[in-house]
N, CA, C and O of each residue as an XYZ file, in Angstrom:
640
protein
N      98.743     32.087    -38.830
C      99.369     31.402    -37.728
C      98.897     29.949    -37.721
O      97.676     29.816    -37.806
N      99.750     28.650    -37.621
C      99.768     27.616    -37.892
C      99.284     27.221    -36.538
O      99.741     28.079    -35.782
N      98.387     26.104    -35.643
C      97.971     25.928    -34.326
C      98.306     24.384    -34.477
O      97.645     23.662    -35.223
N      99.418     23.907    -33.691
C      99.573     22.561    -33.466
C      98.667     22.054    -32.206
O      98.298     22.795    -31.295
N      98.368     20.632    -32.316
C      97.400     20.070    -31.135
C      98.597     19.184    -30.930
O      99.240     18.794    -31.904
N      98.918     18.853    -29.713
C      99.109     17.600    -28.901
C      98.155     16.524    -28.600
O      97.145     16.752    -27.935
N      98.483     15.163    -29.142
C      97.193     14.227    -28.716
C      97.929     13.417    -27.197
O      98.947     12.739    -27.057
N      97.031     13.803    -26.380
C      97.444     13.105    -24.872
C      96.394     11.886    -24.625
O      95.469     11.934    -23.814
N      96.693     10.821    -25.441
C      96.266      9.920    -25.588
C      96.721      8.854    -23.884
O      97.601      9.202    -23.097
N      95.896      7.673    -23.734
C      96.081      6.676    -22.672
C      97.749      6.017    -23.296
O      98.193      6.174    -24.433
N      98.236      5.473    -22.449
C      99.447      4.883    -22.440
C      99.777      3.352    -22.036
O      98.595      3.204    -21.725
N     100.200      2.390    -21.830
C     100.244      1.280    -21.359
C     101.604      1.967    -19.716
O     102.604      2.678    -19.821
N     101.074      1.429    -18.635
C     101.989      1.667    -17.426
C     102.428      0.923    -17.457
O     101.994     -0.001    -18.145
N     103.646      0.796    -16.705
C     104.579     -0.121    -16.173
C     104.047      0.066    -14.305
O     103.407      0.968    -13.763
N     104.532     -0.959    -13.848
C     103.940     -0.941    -11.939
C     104.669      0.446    -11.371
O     104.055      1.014    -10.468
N     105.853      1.009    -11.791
C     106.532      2.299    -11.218
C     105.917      3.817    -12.004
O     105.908      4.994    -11.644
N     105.405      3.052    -13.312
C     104.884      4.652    -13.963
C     103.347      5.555    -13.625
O     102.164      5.322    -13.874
N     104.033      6.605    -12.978
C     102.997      7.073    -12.482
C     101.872      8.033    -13.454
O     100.689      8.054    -13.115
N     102.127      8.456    -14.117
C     101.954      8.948    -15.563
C     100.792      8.371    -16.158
O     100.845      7.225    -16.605
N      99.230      9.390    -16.234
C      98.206      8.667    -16.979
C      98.272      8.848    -18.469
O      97.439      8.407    -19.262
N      99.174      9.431    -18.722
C      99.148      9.374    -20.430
C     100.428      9.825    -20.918
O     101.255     10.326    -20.155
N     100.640      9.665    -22.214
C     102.617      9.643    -22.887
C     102.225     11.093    -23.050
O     103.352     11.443    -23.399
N     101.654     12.023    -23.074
C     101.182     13.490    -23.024
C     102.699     14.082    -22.388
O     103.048     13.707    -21.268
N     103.586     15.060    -23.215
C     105.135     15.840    -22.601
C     104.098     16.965    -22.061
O     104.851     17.924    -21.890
N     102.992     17.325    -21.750
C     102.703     18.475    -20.978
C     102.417     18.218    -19.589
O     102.677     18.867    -18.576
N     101.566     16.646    -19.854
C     101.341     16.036    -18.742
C     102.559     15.555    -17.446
O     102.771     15.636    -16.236
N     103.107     15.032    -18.694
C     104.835     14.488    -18.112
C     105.371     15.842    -17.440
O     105.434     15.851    -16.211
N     105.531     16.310    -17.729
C     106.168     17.944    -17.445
C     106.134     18.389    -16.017
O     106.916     18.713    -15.123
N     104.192     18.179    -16.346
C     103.854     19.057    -14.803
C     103.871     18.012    -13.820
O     103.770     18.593    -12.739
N     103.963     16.504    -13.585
C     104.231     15.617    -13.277
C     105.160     15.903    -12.174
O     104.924     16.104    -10.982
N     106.464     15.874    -12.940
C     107.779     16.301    -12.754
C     107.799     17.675    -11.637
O     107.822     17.681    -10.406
N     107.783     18.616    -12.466
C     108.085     19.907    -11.714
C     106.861     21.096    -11.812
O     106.931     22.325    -11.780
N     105.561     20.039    -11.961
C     104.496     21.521    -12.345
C     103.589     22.191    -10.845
O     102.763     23.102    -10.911
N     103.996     21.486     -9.590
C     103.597     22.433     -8.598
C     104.330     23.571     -8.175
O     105.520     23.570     -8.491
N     103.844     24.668     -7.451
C     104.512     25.522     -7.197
C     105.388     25.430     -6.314
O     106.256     26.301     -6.370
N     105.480     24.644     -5.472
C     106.761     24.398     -4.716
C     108.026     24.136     -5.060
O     109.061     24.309     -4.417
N     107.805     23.587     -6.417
C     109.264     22.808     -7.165
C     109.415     23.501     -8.089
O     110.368     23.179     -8.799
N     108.733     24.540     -8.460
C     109.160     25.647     -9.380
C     109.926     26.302     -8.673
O     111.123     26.297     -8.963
N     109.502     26.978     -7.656
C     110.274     27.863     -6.377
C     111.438     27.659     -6.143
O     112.400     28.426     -6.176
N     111.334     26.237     -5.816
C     112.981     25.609     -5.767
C     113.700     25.826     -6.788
O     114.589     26.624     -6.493
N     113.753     25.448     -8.026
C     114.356     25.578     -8.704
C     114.547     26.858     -9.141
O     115.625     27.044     -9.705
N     113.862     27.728     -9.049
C     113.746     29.271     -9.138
C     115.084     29.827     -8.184
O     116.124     30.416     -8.480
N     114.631     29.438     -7.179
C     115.784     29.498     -5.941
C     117.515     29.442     -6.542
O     118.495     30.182     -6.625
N     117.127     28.148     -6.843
C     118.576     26.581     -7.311
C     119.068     27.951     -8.567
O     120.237     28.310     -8.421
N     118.513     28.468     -9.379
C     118.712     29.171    -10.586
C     119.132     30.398    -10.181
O     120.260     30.832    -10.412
N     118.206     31.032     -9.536
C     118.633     32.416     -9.529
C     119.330     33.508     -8.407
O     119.827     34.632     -8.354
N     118.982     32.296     -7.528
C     119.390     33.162     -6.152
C     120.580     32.178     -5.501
O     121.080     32.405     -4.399
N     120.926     31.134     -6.292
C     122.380     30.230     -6.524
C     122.281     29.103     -4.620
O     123.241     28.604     -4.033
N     120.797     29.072     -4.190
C     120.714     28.218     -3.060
C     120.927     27.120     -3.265
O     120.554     26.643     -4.337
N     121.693     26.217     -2.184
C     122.188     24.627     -2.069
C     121.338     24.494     -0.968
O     120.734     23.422     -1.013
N     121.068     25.167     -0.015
C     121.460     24.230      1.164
C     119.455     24.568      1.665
O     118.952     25.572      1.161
N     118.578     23.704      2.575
C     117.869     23.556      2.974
C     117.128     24.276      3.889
O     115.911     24.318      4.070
N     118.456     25.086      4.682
C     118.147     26.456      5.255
C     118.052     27.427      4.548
O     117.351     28.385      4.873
N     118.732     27.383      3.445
C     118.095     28.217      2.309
C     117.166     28.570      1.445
O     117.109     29.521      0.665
N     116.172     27.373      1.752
C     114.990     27.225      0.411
C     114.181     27.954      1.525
O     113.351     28.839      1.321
N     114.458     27.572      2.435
C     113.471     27.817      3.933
C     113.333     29.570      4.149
O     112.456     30.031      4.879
N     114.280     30.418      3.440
C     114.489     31.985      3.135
C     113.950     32.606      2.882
O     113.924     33.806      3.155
N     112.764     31.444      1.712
C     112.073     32.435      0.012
C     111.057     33.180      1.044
O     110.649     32.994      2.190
N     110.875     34.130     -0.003
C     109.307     35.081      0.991
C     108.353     34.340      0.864
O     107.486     34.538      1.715
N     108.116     33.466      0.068
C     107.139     31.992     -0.068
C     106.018     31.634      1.544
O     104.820     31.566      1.818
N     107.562     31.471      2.348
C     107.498     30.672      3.204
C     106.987     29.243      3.198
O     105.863     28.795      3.423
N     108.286     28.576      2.831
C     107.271     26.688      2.505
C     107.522     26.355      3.932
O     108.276     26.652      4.859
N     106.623     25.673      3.673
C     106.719     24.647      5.427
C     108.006     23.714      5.427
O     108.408     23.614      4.268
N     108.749     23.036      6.269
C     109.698     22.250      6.293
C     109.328     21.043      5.355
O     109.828     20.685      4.289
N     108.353     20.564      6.053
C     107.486     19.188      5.219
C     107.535     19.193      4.242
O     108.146     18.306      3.647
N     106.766     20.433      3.452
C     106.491     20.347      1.559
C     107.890     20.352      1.247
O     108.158     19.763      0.200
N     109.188     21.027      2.081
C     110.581     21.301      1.058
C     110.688     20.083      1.202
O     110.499     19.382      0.207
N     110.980     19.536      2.317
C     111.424     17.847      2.159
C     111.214     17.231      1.302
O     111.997     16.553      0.638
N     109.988     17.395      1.176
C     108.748     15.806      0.055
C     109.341     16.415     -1.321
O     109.824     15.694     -2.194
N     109.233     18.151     -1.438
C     109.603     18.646     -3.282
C     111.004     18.056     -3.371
O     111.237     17.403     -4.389
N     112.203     18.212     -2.255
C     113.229     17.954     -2.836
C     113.254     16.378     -2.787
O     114.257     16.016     -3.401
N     112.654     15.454     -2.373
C     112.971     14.204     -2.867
C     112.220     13.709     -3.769
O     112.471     12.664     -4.368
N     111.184     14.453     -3.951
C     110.512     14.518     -5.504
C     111.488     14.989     -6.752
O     111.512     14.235     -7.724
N     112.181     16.018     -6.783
C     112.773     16.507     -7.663
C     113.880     15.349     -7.762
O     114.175     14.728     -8.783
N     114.529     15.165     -6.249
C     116.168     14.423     -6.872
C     115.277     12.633     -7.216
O     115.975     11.703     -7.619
N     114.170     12.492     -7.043
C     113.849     11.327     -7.648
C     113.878     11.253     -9.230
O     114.274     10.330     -9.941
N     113.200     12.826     -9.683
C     112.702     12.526    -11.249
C     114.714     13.382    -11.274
O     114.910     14.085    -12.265
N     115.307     13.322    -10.785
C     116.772     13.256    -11.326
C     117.044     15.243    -11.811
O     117.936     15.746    -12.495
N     116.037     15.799    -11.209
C     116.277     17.291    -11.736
C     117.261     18.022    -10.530
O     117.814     19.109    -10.698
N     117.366     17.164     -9.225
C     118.428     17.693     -8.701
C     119.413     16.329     -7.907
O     119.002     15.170     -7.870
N     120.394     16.661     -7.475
C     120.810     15.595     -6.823
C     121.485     16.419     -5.108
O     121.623     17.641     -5.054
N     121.701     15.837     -4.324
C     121.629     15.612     -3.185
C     123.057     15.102     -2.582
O     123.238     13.906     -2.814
N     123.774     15.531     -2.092
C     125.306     15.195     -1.265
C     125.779     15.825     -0.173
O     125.543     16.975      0.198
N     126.698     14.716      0.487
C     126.941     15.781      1.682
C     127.769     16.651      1.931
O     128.913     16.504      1.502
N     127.460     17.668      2.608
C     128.771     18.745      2.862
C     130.098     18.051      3.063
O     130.035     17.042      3.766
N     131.093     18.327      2.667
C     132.292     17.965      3.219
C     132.678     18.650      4.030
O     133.325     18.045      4.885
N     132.536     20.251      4.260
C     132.641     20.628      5.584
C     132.016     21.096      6.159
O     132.472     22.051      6.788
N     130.422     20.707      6.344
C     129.439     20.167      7.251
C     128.878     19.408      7.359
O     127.729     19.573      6.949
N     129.223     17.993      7.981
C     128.666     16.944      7.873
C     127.061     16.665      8.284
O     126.483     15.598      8.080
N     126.721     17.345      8.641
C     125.375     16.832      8.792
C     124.563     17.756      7.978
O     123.386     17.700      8.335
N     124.845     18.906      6.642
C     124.589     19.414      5.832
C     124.692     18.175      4.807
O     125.246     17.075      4.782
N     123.429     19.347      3.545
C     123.754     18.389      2.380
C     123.271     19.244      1.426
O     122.225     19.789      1.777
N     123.727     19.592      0.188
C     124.047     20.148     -0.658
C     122.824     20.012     -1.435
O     121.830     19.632     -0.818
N     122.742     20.200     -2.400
C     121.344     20.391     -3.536
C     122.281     21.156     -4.683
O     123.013     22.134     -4.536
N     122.021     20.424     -5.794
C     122.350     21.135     -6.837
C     121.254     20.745     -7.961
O     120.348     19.921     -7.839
N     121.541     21.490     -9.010
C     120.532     21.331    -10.698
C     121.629     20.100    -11.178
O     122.851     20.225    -11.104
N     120.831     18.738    -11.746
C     121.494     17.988    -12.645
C     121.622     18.645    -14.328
O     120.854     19.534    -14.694
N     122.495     18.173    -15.082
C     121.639     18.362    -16.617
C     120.307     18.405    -17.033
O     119.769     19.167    -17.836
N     119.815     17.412    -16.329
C     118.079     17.503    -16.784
C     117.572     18.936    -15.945
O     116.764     19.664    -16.522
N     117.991     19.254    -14.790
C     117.894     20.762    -14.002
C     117.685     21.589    -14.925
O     116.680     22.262    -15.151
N     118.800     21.523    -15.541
C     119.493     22.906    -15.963
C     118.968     23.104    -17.368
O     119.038     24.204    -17.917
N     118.317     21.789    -18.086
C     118.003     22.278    -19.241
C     116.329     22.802    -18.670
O     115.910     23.309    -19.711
N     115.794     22.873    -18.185
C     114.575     23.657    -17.748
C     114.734     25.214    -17.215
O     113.856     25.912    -16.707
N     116.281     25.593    -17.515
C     116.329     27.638    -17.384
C     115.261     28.016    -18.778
O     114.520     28.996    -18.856
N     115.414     27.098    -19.648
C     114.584     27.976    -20.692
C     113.274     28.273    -20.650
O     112.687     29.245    -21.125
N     112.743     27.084    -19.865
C     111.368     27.089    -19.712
C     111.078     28.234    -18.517
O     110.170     29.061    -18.595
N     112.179     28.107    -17.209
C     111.628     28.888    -16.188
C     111.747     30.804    -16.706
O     111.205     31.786    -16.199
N     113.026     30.643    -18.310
C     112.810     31.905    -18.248
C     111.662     32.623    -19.035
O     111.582     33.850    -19.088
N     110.745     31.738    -19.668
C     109.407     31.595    -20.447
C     108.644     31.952    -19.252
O     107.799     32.843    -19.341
N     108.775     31.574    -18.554
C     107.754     32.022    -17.346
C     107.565     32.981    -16.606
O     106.526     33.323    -16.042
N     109.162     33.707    -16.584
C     109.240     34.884    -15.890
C     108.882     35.891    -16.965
O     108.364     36.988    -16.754
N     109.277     35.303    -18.341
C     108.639     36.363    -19.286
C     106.886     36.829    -19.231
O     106.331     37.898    -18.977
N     106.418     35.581    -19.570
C     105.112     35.104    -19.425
C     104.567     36.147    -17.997
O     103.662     36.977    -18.088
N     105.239     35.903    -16.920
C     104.403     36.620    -15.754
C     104.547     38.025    -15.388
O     103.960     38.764    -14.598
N     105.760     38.195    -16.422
C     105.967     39.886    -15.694
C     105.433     40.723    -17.030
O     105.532     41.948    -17.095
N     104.788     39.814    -18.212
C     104.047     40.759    -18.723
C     102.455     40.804    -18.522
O     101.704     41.592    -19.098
N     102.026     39.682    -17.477
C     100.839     39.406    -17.239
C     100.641     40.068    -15.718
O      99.537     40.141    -15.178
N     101.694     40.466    -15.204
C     100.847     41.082    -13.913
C     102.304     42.251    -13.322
O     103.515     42.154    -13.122
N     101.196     43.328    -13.235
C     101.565     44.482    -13.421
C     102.156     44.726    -11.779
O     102.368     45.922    -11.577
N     102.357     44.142    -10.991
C     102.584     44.282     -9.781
C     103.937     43.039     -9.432
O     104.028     42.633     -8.273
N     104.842     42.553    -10.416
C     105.496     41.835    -10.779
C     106.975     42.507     -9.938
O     106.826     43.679     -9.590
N     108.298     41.898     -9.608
C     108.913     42.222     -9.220
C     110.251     41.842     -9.905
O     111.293     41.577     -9.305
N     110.052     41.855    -11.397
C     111.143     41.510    -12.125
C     111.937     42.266    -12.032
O     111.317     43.324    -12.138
N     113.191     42.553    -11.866
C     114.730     42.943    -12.346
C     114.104     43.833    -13.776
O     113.609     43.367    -14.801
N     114.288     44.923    -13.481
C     113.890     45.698    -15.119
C     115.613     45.100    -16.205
O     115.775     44.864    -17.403
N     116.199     45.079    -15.459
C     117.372     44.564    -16.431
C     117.198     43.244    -16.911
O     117.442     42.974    -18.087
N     116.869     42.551    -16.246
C     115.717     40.813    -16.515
C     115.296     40.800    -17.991
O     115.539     40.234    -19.057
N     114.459     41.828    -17.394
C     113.162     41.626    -18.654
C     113.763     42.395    -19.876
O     113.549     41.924    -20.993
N     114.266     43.180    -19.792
C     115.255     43.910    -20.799
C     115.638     43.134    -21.513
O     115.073     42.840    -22.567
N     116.964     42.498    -20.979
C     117.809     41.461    -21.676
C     117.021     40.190    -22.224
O     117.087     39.874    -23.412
N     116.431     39.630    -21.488
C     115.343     38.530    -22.158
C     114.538     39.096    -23.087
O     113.661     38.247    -23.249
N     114.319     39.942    -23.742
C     113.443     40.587    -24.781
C     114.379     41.267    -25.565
O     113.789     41.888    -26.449
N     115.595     41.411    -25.612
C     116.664     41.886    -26.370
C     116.886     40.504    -26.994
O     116.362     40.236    -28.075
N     117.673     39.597    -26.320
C     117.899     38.345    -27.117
C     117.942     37.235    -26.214
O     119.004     36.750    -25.823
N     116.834     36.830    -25.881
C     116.709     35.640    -24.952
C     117.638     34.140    -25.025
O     117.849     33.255    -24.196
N     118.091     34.367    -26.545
C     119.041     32.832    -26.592
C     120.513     33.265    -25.706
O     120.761     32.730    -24.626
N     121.317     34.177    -26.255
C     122.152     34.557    -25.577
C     122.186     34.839    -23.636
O     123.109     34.517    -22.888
N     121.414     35.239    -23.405
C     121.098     35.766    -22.360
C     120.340     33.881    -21.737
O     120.397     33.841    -20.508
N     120.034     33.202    -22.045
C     120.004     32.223    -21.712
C     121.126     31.019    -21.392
O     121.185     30.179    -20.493
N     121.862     31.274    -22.369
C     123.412     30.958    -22.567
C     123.920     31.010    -21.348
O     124.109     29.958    -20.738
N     124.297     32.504    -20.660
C     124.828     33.177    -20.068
C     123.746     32.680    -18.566
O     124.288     32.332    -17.517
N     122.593     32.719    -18.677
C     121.941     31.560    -17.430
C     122.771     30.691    -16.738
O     123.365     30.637    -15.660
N     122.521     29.713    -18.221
C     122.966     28.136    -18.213
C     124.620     27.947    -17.562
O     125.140     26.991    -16.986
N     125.104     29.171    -17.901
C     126.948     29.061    -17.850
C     126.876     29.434    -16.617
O     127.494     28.592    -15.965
N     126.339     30.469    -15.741
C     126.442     30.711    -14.124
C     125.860     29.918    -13.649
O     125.830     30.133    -12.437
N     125.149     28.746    -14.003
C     124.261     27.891    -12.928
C     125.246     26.734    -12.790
O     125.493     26.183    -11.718
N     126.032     26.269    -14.494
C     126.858     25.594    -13.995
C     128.231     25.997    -13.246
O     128.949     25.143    -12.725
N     128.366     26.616    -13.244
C     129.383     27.484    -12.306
C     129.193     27.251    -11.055
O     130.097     27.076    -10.237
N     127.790     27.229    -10.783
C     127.358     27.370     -9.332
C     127.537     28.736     -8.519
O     127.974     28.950     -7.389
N     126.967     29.700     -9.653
C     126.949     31.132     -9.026
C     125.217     31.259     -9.565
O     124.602     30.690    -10.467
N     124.743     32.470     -8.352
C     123.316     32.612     -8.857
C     123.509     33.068    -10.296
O     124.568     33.401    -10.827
N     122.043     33.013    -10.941
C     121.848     33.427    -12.589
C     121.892     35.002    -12.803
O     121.841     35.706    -13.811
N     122.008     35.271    -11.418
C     121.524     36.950    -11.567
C     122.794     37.615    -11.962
O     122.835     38.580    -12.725
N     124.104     36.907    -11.260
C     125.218     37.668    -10.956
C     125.183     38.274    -12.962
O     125.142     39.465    -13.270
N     125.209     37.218    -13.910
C     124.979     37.847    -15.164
C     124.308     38.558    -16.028
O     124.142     38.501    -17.246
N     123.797     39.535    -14.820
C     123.134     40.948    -14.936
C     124.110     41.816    -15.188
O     124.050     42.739    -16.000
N     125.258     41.459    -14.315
C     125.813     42.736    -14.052
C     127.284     42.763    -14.841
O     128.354     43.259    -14.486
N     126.847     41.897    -16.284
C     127.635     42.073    -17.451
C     126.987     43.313    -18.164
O     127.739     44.228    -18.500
N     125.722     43.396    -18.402
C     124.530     43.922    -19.195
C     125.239     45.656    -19.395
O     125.867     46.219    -18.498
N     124.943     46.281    -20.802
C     125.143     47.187    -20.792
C     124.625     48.031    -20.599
O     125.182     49.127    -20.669
């Protein structure tokens, strides 16, 4: 087995870059590596939530405050964007951008990652099935209901 290193060397900033080093692991968790903005997007992915009263649902329970600050954290680094209802105006929408949506692969690395690491896990046995049958396909099929704007789950219930 071949072991690559990443060098997360210092970087030169610019006055807006918040970023102590050109490090993509560093950058990463930057972006979306607390648990609040995983959640969300967990949410945004799988359980197909827009709206603010909705993030407010998870069994989590986030406080109002942290959703606020994650979602204008997220639609800052551009992983979601933000509009208003057209027929509720004082609603406002949340969706996954492209940059969103290319992070199903990673979040489904994670659900892999955790539901074989803890035995008290509440994965979808059809989940973990299909992601261990052929995770590219079955990722595919993610990516195509999220842009749809249906939860990721509903493409369970293709599965044979």
């Amino acid at each position: 087995m071949q072991v690559y290193f990443i060098q997360c060397s210092k970087m030169a900033k610019s006055k807006t870059d918040f970023r102590q080093s050109g490090c993509p692991i560093a950058y990463t968790l930057d972006v979306v590596g607390d648990k609040w903005s995983l959640l969300i997007i967990r949410d945004m992915i799988f359980k197909g939530r827009r709206y603010f009263g909705e993030f407010l649902e998870a069994n989590e329970k986030i406080a109002t405050n942290i959703l606020t600050d994650r979602l204008k954290k997220l639609e800052g680094s551009q992983i979601i964007t933000k509009t208003q209802d057209p027929e509720h105006q004082k609603k406002y929408i949340y969706e996954l951008t492209q940059r969103g949506i290319s992070l199903i692969p990673v979040m489904l690395e994670i659900i892999l990652w955790g539901t074989k690491n803890d035995p008290n896990t509440t994965t979808p046995k059809e989940l973990y099935r299909r992601l261990n049958k052929d995770k590219y396909e079955f990722t595919l099929e993610v990516i195509e209901e999220v842009k749809n704007h249906k939860p990721a789950l509903n493409c369970l219930s293709s599965i044979k």
